[in-house]
Phi, psi and omega in degrees: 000130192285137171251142178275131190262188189276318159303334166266025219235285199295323148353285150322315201238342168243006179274296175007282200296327195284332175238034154273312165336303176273048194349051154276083183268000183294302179302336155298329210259317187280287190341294209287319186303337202266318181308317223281322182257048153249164172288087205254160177242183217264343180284330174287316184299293202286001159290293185299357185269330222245347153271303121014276177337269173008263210294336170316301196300322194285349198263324188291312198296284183311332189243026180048030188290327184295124170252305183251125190263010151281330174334298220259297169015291176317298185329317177275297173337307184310289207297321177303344179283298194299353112004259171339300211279340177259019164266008180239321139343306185098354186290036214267353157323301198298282159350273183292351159304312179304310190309311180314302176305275178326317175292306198308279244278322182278019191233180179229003171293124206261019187260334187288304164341277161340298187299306177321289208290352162277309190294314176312294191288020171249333191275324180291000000 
């Protein structure tokens, strides 16, 4: 299993950020689905797992797909721990990567879209 590194780490986290800009989220979802056969350490699993939801709830959301909204109520709790658990990580990048990805993504303005996609990729 190939491991991943810190440059590829960053890569990784800005091909992410580029093609949800470019709402390609399907295609984002297999790209995070790829990562996946890396060697990740645990704090890398639960960042890309935790991106993957994310973008999974929001797709559910957006295309009515959701029948039960306790479901995804858990669903986000899950992600709000993996949140929590890369604040213990030093991850706080990470973190706020996530947080971000959760405001953007719930929003329908596509200028927030944008904004999101500068900032990760001028901050990565």
């Amino acid at each position: 299993m190939k491991k991943i590194n810190k440059n590829n780490y960053k890569i990784h986290l800005v091909k992410i950020s580029a093609l949800i800009n470019l709402k390609k989220i399907e295609e984002c979802q297999n790209y995070i689905e790829s990562i996946f056969d890396l060697e990740l350490q645990e704090e890398e699993f639960i960042l890309f797992e935790s991106i993957l939801e994310i973008l999974n709830i929001s797709k559910e959301i957006k295309t009515n797909f959701y029948k039960n909204m306790e479901s995804i109520e858990n669903r986000i709790k899950k992600i709000n721990e993996n949140i929590e658990k890369l604040k213990e990580y030093d991850k706080t990048i990470e973190k706020e990567f996530l947080q971000d990805l959760i405001n953007t993504l719930f929003m329908i303005n596509d200028y927030k879209l944008m904004r999101f996609f500068i900032n990760w990729q001028s901050f990565i």
